[in-house]
N, CA and C of each residue as an Amber inpcrd file, in Angstrom:
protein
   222
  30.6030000   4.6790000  -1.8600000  29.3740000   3.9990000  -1.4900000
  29.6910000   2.5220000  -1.2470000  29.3270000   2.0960000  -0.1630000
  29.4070000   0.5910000   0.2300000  28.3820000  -0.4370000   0.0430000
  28.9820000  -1.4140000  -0.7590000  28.0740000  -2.4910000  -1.7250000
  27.6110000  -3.0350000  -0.5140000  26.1850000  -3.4130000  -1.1280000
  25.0380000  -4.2620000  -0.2160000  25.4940000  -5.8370000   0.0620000
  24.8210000  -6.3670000   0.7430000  25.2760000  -7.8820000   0.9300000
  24.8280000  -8.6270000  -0.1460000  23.7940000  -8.2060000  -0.6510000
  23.6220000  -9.0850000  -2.3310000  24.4510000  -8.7610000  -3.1450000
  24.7260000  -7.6360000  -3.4790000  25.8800000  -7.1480000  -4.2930000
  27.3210000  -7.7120000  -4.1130000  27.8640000  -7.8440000  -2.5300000
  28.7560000  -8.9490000  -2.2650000  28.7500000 -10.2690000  -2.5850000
  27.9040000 -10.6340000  -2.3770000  27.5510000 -12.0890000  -2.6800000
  27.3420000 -12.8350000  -3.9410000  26.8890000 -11.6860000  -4.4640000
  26.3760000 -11.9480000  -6.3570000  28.1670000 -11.8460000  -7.1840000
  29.3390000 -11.4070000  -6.1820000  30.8460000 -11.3470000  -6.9020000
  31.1190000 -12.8510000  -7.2340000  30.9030000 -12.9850000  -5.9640000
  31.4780000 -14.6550000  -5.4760000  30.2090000 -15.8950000  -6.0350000
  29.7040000 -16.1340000  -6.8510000  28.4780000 -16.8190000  -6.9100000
  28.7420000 -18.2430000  -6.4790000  27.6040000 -19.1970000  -5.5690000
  27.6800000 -19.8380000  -4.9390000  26.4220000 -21.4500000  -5.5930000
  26.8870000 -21.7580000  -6.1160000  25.7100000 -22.8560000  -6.9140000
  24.7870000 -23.4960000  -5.2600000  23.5700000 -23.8710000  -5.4550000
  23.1890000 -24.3550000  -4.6570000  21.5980000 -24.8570000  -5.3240000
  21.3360000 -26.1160000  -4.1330000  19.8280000 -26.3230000  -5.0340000
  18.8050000 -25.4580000  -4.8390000  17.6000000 -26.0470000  -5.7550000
  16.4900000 -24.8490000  -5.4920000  15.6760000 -25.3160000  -3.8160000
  15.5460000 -26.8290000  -3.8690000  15.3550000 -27.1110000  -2.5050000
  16.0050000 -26.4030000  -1.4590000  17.6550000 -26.0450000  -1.5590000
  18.4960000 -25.5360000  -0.4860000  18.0960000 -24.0700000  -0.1810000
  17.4780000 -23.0250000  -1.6210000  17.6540000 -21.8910000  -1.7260000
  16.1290000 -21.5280000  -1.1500000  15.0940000 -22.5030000  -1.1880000
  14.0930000 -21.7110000  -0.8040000  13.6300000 -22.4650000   1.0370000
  14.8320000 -23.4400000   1.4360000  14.8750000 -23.8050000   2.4050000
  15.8600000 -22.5930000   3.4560000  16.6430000 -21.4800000   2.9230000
  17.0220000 -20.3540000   2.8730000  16.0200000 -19.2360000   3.0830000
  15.3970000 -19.2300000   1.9940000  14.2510000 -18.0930000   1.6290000
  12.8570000 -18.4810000   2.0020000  12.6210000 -19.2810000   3.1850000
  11.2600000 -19.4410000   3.1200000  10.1530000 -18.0320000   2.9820000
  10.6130000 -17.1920000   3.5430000   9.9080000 -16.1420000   3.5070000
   9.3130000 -15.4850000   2.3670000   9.6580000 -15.8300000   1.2050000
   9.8190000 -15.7230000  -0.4060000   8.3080000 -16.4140000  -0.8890000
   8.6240000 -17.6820000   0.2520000   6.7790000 -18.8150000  -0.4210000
   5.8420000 -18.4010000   0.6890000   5.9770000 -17.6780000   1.6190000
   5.5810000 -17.4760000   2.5320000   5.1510000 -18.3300000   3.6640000
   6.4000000 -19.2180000   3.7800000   5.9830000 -20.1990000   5.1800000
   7.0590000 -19.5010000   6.0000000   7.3180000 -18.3780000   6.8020000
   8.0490000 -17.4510000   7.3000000   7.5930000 -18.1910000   9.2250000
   6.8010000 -18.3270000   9.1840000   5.8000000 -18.7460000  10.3780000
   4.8110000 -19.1770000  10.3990000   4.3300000 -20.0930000  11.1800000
   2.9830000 -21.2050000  10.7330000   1.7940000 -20.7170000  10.2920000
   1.5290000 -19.3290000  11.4530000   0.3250000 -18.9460000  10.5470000
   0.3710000 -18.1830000   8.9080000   1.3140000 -18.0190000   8.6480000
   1.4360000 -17.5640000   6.8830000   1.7930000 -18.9810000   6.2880000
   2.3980000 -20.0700000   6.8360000   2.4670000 -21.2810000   6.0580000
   0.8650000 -22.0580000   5.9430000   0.3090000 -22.0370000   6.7830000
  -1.0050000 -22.3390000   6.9300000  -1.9380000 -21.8500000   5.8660000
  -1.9920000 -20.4860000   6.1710000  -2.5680000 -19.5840000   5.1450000
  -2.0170000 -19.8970000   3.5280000  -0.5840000 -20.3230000   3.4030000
  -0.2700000 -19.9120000   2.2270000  -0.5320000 -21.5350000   1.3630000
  -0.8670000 -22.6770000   2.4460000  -0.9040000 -23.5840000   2.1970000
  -2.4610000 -24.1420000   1.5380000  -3.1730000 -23.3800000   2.0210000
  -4.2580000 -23.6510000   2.1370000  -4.7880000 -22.5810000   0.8180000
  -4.5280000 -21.1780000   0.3730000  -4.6660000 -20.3110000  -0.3460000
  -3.8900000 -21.2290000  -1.6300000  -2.7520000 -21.7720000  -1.5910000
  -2.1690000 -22.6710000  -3.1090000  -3.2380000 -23.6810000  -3.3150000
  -3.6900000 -24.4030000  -2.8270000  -4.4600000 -25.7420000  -2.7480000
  -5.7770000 -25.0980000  -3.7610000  -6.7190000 -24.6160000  -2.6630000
  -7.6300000 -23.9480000  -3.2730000  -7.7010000 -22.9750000  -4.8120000
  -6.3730000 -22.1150000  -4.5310000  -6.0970000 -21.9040000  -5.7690000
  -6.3240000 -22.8500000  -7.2820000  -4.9210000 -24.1760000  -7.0870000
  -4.8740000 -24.9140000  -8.0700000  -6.0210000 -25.8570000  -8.0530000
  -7.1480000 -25.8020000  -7.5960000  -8.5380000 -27.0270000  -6.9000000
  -8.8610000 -25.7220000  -8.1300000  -9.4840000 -24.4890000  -8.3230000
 -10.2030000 -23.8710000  -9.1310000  -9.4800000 -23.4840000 -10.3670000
  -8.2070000 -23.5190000 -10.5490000  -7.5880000 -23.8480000 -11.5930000
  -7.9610000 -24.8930000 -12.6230000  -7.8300000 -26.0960000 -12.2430000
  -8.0120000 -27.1900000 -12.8970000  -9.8820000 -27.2870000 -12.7840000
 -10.5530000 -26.8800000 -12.5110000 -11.7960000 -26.6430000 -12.3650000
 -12.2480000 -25.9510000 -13.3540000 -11.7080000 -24.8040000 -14.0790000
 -11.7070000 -24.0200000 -14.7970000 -11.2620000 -24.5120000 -16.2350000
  -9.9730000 -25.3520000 -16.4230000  -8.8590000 -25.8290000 -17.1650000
 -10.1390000 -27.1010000 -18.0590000 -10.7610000 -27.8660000 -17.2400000
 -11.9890000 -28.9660000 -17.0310000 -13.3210000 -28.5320000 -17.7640000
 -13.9300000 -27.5120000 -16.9190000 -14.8210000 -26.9270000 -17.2730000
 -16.0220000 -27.3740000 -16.6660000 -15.4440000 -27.8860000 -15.3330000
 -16.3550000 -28.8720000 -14.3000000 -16.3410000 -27.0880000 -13.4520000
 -17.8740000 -27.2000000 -12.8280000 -18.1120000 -26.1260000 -12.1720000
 -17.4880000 -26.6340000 -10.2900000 -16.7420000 -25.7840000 -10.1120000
 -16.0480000 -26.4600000  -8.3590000 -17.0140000 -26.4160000  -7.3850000
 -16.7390000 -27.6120000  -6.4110000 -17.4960000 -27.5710000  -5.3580000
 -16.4640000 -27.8910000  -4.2370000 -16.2960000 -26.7610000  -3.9120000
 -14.9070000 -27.0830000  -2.6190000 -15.1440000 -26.8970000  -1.6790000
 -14.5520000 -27.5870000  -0.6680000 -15.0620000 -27.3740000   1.1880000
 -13.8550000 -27.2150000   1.9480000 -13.5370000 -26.1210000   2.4960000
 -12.0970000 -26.2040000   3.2150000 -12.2280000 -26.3170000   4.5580000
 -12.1510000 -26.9910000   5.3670000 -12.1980000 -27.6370000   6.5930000
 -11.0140000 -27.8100000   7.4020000 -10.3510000 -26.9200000   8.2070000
  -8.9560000 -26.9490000   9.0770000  -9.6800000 -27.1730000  10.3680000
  -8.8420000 -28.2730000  10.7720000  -9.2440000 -28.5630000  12.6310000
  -7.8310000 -28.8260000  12.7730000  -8.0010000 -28.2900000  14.5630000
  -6.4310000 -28.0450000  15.0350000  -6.1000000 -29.6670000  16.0000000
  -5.1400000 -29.8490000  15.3110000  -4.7680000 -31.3710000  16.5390000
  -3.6860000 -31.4220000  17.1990000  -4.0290000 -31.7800000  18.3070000
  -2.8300000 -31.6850000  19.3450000  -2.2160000 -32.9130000  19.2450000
  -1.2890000 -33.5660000  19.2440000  -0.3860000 -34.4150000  19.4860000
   0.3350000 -34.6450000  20.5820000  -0.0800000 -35.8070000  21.0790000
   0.9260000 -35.6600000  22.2760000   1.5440000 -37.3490000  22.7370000
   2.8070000 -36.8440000  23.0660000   3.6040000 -38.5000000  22.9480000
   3.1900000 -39.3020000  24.2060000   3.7050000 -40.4950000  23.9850000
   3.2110000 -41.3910000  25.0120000   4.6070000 -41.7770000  25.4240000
């Protein structure tokens, strides 16, 4: 039976940062592509906004508001 590429890789171990490893693995935090980074950006926020809302014991009043902007150089 022929070892997997993690299984190769996990012989030889390779130190690296966590910045480097999930700049590697984006797909892991789910910024894979803008619309799941978007989504996943916006789903953490809100998340930790009712977290600490909860943590407080302040009842949340949140408004999530995305508008799309174009940029364009001069």
């Amino acid at each position: 039976m022929s070892a997997t590429i993690a299984e190769e890789l996990a012989k030889h171990p390779k130190e690296i940062s966590i910045a480097e490893f999930f700049e590697r693995n984006k797909h892991i935090l789910g910024f894979d592509t803008p619309t799941r980074a978007m989504l996943t950006s916006v789903k953490e926020a809100v998340d930790n906004s009712l977290d600490v809302c909860e943590e407080t014991k302040i009842l949340p009043d949140i408004l999530v508001e995305i508008k799309k902007v174009i940029l364009m150089s001069l």
